[in-house]
PyMOL Python script that loads the backbone (N, CA, C, O; Angstrom):
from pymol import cmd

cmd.read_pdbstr("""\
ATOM      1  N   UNK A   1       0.841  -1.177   0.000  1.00  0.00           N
ATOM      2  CA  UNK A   1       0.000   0.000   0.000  1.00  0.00           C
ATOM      3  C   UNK A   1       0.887   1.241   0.000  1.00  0.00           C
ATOM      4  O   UNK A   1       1.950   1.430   0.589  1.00  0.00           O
ATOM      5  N   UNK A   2       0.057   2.186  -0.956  1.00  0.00           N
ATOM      6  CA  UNK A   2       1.503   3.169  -0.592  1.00  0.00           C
ATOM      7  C   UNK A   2       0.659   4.254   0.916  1.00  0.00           C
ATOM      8  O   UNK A   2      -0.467   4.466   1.368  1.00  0.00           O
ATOM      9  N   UNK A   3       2.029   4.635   1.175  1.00  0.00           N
ATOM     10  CA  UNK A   3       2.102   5.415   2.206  1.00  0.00           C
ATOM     11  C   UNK A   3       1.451   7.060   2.375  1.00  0.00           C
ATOM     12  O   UNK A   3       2.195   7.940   1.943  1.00  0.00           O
ATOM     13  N   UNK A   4       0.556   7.362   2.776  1.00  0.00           N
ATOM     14  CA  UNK A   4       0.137   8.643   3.147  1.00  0.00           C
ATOM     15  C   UNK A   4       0.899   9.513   3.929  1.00  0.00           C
ATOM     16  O   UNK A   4       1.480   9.123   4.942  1.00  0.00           O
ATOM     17  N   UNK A   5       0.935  10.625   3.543  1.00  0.00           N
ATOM     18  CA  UNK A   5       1.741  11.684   4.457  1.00  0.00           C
ATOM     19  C   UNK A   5       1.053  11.651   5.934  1.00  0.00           C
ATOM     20  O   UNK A   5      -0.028  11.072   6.036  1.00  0.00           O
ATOM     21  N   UNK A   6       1.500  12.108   6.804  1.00  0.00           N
ATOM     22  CA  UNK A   6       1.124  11.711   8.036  1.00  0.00           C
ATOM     23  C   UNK A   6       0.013  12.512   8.227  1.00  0.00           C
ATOM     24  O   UNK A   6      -1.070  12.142   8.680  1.00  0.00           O
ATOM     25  N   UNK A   7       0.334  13.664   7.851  1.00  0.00           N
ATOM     26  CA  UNK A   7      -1.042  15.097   7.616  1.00  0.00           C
ATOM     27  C   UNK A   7      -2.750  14.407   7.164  1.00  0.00           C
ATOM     28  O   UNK A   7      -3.897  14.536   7.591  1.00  0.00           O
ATOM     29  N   UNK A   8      -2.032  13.615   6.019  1.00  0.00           N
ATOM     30  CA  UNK A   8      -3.306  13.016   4.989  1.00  0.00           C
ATOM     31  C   UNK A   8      -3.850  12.127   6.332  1.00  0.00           C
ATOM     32  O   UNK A   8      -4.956  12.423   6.784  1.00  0.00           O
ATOM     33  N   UNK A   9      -3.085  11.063   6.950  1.00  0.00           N
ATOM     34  CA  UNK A   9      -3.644  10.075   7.623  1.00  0.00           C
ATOM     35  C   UNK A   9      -4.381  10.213   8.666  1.00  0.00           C
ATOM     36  O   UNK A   9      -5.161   9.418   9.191  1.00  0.00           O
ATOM     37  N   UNK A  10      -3.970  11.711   9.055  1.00  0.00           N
ATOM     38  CA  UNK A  10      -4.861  11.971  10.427  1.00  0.00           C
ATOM     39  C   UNK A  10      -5.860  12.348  10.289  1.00  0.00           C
ATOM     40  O   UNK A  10      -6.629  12.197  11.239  1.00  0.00           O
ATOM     41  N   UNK A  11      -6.491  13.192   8.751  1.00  0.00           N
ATOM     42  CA  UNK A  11      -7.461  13.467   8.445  1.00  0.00           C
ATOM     43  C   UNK A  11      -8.553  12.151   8.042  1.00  0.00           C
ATOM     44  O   UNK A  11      -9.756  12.021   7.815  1.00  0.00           O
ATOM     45  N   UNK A  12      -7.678  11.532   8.089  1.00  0.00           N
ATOM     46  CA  UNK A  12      -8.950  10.153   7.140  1.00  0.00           C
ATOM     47  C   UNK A  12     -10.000   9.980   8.687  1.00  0.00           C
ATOM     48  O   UNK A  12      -9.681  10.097   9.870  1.00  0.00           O
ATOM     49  N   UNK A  13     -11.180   9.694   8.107  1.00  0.00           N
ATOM     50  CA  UNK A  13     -12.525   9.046   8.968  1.00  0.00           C
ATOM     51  C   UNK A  13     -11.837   7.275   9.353  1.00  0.00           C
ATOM     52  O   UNK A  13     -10.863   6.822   8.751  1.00  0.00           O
ATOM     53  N   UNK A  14     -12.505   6.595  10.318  1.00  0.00           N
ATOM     54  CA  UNK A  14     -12.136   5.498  10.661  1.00  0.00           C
ATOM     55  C   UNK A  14     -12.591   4.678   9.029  1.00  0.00           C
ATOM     56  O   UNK A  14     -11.739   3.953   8.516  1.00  0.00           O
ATOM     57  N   UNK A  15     -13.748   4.841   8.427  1.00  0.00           N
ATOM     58  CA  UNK A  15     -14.262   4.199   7.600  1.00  0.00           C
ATOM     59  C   UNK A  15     -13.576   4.484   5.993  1.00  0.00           C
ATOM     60  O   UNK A  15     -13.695   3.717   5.038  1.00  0.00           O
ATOM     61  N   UNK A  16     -12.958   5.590   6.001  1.00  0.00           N
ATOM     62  CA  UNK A  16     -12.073   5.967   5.004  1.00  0.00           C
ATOM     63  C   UNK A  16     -10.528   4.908   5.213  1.00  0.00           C
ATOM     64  O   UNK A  16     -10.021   4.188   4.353  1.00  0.00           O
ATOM     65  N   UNK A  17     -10.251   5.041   6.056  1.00  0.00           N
ATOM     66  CA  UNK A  17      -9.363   3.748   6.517  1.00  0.00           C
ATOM     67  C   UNK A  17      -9.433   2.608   6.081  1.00  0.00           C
ATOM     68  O   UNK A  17      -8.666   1.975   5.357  1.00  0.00           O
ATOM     69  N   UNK A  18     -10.974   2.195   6.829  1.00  0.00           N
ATOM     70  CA  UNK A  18     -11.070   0.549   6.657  1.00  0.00           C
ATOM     71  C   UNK A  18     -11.337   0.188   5.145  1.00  0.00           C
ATOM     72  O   UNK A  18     -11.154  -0.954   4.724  1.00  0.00           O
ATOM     73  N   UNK A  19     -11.891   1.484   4.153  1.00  0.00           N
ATOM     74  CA  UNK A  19     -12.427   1.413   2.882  1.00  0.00           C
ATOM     75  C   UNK A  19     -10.448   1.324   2.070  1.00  0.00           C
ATOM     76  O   UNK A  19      -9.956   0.273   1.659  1.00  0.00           O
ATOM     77  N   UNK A  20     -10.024   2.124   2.061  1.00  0.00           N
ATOM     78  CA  UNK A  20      -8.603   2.327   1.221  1.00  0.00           C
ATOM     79  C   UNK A  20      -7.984   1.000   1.743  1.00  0.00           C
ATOM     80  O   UNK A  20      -7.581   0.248   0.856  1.00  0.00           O
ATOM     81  N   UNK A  21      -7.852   0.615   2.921  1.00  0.00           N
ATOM     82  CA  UNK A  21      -6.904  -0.318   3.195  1.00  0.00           C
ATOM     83  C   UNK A  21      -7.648  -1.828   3.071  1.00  0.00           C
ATOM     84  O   UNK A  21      -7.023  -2.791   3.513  1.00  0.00           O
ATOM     85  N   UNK A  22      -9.034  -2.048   2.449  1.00  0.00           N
ATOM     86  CA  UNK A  22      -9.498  -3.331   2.011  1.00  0.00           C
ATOM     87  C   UNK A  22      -9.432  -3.030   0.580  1.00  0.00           C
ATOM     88  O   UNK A  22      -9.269  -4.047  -0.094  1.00  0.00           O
ATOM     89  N   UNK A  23      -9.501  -2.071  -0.009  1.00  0.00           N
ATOM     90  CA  UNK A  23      -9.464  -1.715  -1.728  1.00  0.00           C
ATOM     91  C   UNK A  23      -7.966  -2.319  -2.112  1.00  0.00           C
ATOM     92  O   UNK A  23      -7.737  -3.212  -2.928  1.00  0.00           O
ATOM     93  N   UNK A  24      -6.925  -1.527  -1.229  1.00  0.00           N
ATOM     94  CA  UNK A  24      -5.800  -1.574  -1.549  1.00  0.00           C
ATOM     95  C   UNK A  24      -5.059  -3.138  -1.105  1.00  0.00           C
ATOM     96  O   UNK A  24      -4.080  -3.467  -1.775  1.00  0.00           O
ATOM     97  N   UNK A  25      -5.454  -3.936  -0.162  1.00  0.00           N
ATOM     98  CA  UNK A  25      -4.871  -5.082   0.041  1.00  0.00           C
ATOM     99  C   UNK A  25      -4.491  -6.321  -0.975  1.00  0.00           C
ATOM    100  O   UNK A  25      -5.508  -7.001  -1.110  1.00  0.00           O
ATOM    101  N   UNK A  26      -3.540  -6.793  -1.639  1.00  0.00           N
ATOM    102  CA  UNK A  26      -3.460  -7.742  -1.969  1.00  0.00           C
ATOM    103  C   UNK A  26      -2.625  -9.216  -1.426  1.00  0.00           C
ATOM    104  O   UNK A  26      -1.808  -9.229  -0.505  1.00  0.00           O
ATOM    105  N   UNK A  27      -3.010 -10.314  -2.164  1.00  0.00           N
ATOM    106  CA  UNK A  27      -2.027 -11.077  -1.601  1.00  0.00           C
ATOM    107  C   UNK A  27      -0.407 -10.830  -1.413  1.00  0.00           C
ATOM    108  O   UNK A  27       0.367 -10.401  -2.269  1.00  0.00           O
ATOM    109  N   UNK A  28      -0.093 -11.237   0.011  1.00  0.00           N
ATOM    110  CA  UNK A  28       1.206 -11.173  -0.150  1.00  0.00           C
ATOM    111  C   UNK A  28       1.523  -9.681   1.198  1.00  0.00           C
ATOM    112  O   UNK A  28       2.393  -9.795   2.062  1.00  0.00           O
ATOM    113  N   UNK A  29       0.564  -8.343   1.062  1.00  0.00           N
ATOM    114  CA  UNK A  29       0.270  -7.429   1.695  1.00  0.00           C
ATOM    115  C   UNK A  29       0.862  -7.413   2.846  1.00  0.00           C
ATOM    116  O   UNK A  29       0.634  -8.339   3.624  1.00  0.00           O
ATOM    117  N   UNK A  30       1.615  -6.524   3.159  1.00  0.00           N
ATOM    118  CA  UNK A  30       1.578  -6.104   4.820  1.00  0.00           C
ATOM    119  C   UNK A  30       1.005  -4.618   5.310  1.00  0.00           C
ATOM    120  O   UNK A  30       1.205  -3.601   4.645  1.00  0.00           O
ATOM    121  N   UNK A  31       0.515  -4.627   6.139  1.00  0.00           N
ATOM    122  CA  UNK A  31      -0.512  -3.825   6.349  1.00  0.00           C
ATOM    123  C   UNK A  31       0.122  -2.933   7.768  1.00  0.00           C
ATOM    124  O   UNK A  31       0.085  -3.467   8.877  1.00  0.00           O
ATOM    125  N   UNK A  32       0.593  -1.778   7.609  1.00  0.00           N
ATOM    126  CA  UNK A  32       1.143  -1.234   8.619  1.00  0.00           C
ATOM    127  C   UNK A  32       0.274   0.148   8.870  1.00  0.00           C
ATOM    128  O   UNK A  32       0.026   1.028   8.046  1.00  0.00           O
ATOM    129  N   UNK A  33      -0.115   0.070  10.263  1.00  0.00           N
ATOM    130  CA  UNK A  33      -0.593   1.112  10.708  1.00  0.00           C
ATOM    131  C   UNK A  33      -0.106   1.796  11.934  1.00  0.00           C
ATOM    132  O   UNK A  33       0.409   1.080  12.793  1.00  0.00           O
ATOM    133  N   UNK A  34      -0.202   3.242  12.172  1.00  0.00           N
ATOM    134  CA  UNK A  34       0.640   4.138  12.962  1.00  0.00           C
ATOM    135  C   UNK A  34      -0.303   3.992  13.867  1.00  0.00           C
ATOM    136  O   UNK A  34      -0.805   5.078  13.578  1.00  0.00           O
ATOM    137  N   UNK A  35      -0.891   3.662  14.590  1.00  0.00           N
ATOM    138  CA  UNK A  35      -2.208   3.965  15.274  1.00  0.00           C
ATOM    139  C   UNK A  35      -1.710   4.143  17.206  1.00  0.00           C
ATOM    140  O   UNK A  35      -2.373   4.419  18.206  1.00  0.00           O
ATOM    141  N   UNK A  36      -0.135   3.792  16.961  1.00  0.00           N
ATOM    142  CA  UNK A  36       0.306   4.328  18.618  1.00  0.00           C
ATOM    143  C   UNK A  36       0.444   5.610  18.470  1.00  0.00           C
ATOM    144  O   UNK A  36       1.096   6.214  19.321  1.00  0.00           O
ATOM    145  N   UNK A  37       0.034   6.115  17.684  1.00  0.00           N
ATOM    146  CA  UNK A  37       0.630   7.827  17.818  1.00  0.00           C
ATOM    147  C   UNK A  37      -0.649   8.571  18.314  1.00  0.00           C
ATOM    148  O   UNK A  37      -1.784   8.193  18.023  1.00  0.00           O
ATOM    149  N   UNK A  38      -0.346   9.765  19.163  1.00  0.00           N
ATOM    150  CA  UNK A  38      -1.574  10.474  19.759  1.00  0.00           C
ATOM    151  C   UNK A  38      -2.526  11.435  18.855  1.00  0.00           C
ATOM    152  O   UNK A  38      -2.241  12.487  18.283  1.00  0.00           O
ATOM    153  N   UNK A  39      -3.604  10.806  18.914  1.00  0.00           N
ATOM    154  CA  UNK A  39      -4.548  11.234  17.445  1.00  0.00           C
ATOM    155  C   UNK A  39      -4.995  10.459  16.642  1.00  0.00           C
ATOM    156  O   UNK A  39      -5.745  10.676  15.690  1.00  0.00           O
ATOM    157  N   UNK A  40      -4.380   9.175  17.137  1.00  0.00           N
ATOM    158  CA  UNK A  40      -4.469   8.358  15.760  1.00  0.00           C
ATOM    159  C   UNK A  40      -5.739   7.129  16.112  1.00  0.00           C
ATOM    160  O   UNK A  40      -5.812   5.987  15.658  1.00  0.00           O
ATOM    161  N   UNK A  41      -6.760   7.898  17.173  1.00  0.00           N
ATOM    162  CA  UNK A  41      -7.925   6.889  17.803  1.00  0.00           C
ATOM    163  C   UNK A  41      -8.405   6.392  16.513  1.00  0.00           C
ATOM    164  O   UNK A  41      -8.610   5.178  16.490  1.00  0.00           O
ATOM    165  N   UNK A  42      -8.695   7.216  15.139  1.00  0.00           N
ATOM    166  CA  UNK A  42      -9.924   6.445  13.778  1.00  0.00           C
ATOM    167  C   UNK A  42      -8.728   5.286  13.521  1.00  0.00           C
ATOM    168  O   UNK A  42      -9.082   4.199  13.064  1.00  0.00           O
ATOM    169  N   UNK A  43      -7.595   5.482  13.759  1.00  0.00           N
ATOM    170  CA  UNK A  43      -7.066   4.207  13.052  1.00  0.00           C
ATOM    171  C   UNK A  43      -6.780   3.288  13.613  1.00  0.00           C
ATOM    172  O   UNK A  43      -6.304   2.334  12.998  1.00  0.00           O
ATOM    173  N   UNK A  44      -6.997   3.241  15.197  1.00  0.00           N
ATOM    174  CA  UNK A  44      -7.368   2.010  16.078  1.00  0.00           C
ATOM    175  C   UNK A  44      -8.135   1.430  16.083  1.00  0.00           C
ATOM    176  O   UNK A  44      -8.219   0.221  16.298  1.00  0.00           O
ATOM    177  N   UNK A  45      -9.390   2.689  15.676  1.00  0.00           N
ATOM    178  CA  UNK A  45     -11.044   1.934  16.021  1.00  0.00           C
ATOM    179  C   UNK A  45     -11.054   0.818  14.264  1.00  0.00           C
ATOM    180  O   UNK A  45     -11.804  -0.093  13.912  1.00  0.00           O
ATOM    181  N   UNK A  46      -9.724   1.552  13.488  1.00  0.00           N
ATOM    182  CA  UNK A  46     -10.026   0.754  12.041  1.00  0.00           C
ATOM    183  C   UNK A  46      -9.825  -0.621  12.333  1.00  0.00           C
ATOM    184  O   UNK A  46     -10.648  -1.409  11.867  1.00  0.00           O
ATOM    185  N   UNK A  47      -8.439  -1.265  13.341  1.00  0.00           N
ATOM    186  CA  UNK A  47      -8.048  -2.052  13.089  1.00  0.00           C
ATOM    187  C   UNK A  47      -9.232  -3.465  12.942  1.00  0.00           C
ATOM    188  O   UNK A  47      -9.192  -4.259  12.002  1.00  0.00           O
ATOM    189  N   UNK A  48     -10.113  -3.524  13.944  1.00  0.00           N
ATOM    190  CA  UNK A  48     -11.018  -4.706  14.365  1.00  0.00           C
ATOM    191  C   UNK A  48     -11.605  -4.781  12.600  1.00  0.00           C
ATOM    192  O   UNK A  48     -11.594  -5.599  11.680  1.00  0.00           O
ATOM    193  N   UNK A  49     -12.046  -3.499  12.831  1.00  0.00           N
ATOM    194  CA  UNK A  49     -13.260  -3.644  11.037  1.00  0.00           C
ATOM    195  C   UNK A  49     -12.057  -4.190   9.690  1.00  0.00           C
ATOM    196  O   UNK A  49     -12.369  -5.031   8.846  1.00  0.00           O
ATOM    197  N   UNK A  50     -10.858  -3.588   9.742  1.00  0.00           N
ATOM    198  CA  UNK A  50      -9.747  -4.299   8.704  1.00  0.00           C
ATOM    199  C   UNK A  50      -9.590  -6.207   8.795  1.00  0.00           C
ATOM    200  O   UNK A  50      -9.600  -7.051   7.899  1.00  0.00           O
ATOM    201  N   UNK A  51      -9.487  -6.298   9.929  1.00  0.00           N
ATOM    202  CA  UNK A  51      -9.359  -7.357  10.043  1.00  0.00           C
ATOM    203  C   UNK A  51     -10.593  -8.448   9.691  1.00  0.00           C
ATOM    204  O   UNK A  51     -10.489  -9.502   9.064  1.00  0.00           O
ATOM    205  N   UNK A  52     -11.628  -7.937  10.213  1.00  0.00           N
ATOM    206  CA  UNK A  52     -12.735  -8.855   9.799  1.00  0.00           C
ATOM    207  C   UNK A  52     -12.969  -8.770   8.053  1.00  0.00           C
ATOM    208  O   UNK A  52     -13.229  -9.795   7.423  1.00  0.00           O
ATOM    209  N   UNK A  53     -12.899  -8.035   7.683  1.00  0.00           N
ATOM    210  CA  UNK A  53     -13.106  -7.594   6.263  1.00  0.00           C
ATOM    211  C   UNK A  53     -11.824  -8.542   5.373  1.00  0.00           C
ATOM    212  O   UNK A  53     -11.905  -9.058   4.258  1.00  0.00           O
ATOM    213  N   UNK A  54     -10.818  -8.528   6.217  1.00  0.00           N
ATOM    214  CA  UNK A  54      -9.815  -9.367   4.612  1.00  0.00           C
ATOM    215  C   UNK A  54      -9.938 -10.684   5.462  1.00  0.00           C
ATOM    216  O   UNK A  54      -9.361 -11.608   4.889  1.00  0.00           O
ATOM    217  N   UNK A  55     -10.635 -11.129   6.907  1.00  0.00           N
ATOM    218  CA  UNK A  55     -10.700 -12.568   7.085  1.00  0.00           C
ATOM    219  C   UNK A  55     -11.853 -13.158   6.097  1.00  0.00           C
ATOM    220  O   UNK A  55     -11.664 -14.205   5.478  1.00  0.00           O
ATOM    221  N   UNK A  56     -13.404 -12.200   5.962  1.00  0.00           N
ATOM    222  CA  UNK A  56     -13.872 -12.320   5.249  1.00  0.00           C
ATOM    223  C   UNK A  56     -13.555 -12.707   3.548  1.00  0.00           C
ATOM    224  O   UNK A  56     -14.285 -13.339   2.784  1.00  0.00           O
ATOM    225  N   UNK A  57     -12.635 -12.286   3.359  1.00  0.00           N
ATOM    226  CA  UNK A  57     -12.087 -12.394   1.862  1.00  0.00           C
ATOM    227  C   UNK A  57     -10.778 -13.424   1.625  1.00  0.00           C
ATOM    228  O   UNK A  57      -9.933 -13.522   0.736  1.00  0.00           O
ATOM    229  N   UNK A  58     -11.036 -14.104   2.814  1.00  0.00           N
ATOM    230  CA  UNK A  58     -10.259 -15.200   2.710  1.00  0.00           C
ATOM    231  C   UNK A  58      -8.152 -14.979   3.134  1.00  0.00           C
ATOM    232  O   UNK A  58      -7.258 -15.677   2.657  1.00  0.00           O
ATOM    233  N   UNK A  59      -8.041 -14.186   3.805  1.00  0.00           N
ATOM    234  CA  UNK A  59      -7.318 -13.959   4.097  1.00  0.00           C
ATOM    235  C   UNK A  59      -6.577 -14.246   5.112  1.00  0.00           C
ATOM    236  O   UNK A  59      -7.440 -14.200   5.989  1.00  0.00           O
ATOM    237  N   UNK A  60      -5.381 -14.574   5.781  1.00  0.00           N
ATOM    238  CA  UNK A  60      -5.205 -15.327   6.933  1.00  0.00           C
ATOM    239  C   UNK A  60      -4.027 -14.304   7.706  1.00  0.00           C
ATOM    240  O   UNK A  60      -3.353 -13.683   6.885  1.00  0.00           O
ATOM    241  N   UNK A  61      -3.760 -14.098   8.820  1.00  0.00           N
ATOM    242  CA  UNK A  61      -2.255 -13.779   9.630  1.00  0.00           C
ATOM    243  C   UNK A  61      -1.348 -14.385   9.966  1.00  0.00           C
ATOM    244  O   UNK A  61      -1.429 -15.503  10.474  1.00  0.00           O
ATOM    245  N   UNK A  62      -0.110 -13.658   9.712  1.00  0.00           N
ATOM    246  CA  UNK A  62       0.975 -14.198  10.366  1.00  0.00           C
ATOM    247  C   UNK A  62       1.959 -13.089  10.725  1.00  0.00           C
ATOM    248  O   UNK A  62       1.654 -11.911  10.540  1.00  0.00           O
ATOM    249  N   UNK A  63       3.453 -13.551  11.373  1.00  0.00           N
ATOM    250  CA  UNK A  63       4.120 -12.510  11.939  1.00  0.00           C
ATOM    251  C   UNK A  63       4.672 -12.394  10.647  1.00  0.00           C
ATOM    252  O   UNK A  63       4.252 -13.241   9.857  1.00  0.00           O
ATOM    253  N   UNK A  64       5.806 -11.281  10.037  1.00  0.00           N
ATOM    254  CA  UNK A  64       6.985 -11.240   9.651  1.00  0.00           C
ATOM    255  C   UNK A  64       7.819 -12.445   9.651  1.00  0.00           C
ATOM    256  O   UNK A  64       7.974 -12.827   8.491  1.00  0.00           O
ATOM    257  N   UNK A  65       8.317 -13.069  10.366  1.00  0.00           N
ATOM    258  CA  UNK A  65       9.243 -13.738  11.037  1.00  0.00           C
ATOM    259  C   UNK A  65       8.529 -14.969   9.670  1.00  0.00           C
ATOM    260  O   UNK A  65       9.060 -15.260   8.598  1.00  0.00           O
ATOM    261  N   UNK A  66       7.485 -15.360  10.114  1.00  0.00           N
ATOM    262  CA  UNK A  66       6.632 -16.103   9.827  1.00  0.00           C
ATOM    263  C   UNK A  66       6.508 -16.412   8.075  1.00  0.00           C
ATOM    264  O   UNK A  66       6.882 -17.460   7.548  1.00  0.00           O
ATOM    265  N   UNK A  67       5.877 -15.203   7.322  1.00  0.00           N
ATOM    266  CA  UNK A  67       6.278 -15.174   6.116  1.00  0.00           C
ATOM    267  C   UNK A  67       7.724 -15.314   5.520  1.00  0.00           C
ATOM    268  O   UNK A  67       7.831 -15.911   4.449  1.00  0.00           O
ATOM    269  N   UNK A  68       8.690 -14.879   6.048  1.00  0.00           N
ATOM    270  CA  UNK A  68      10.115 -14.894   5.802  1.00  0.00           C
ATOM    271  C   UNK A  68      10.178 -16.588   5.421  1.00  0.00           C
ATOM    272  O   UNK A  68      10.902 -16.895   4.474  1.00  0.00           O
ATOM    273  N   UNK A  69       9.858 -17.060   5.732  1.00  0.00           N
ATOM    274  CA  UNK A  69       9.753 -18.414   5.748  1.00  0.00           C
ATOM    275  C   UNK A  69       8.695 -19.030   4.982  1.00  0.00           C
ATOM    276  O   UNK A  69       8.965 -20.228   4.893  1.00  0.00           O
ATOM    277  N   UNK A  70       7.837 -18.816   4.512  1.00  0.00           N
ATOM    278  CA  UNK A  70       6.985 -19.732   3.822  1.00  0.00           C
ATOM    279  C   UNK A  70       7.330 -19.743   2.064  1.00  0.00           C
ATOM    280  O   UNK A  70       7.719 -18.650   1.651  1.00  0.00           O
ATOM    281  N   UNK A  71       7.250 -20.590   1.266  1.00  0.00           N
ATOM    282  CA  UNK A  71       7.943 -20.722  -0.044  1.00  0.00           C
ATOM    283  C   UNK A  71       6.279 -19.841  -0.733  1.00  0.00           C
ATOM    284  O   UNK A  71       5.319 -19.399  -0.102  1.00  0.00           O
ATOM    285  N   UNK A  72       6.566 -19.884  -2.324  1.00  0.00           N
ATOM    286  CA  UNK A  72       5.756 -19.530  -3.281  1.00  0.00           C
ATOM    287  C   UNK A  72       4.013 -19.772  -3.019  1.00  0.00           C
ATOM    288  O   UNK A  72       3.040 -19.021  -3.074  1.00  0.00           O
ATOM    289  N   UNK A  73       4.220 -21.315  -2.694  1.00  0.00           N
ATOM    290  CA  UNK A  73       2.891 -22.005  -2.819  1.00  0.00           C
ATOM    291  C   UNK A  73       2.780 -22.309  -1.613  1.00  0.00           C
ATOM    292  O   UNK A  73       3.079 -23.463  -1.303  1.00  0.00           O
ATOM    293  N   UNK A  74       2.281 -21.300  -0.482  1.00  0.00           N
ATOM    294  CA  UNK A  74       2.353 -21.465   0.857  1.00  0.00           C
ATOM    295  C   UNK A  74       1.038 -20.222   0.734  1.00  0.00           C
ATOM    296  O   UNK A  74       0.500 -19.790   1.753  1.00  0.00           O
TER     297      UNK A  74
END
""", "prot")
cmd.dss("prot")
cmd.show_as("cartoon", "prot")
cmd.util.cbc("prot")
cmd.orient("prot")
């Protein structure tokens, strides 16, 4: 996903969030959000709704560590 200026990100609605970052996800995706920073409550309240939305679409988690390790057809 590309990266928003930090300005842009604080302005987004929680649902502007959860909308760009399920549009924009593909396989393979890592999904990084700033949401420890002070201000950044819409993109905490995003995380739960992100998550249900790409489990919905068949999508699964893992760490870093985790992918580093899995081959092509994994």
């Amino acid at each position: 996903m590309e990266p928003d200026s930090s300005e842009e990100a604080a302005k987004r609605s929680t649902d502007e969030i959860v909308r760009a970052t399920l549009a924009e996800t593909r396989p393979g995706s890592i999904v990084l959000l700033h949401g420890m920073y002070p201000g950044r409550d819409r993109t905490r309240a995003a995380v739960e709704p992100i998550i249900d939305g790409l489990r919905e679409r068949g999508y699964r988690f893992t760490t870093v560590s985790e992918l580093l390790t899995l081959g092509p057809d994994d």
